[in-house]
Structure formats: structure tokens, C-alpha cells
Residue, then its C-alpha position, 0 to 999 in steps of 0.5 A: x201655254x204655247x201660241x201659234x198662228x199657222x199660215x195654210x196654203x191649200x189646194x184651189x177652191x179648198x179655202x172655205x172646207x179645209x178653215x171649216x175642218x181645221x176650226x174643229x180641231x182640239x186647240x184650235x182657237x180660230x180658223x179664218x180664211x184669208x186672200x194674199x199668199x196664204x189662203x187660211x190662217x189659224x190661231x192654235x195653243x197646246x201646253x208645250x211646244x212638243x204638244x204644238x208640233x204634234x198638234x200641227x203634224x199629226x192634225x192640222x197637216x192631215x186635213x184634206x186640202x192643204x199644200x203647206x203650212x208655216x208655223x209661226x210661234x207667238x213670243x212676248x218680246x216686251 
């Protein structure tokens, strides 16, 4: 199993839609907005890193809204 958070830019005023749309989403843990650079973070697991690509590329990038994602693999360094 793959872990990823992904930092979502959106476009203005689309923060509170664009969380609520993404957190519906198979395997999407959790969808939070957030104030700083970024204006949603998401918390995402697929069984490979393939799946975790396609599931950000095909589904999340999709959403209405979003400018820009950044995806940020969890690793276990210890």
C-alpha cells in the first residue's frame, strides 16, 4: 500500500467545492482545506505507485477548480 498527501492549488473561492469533491473520490482518505500556499491537502492510498498516479492524474486533476497539484509520497525512513 502507497500513501500520498497531495497539495491542491485552486482557483479563488473554490477551496470548500473542490475538498468536498476530491473526499468523495476512491481512495481518498481525507480532503481538508487549509490557508498558506496551498488551499486543499489530501491524504490518498492505492496498492501501487502506478495506481497512485492514475488516481491523481485521471481523478483527482479532474476536479473542477484545481490549478496545480503536488504530490508528496509518504516513506518510512526509520
Amino acid at each position: 500500500m502507497v500513501q500520498a498527501y497531495i497539495l491542491v492549488q485552486t482557483e479563488v473561492g473554490k477551496a470548500a467545492a473542490v475538498a468536498s469533491q476530491i473526499g468523495e473520490l476512491p481512495g481518498v482518505l481525507s480532503a481538508e482545506d487549509v490557508t498558506g500556499p496551498y488551499d486543499v491537502i489530501v491524504r490518498a492510498e492505492a496498492d501501487d505507485v502506478d495506481e497512485l498516479g492514475r488516481l491523481v492524474v485521471a481523478r483527482v486533476q479532474n476536479v473542477n477548480g484545481i490549478t496545480r497539484t503536488l504530490t508528496c509520497p509518504v516513506v518510512k525512513l526509520g
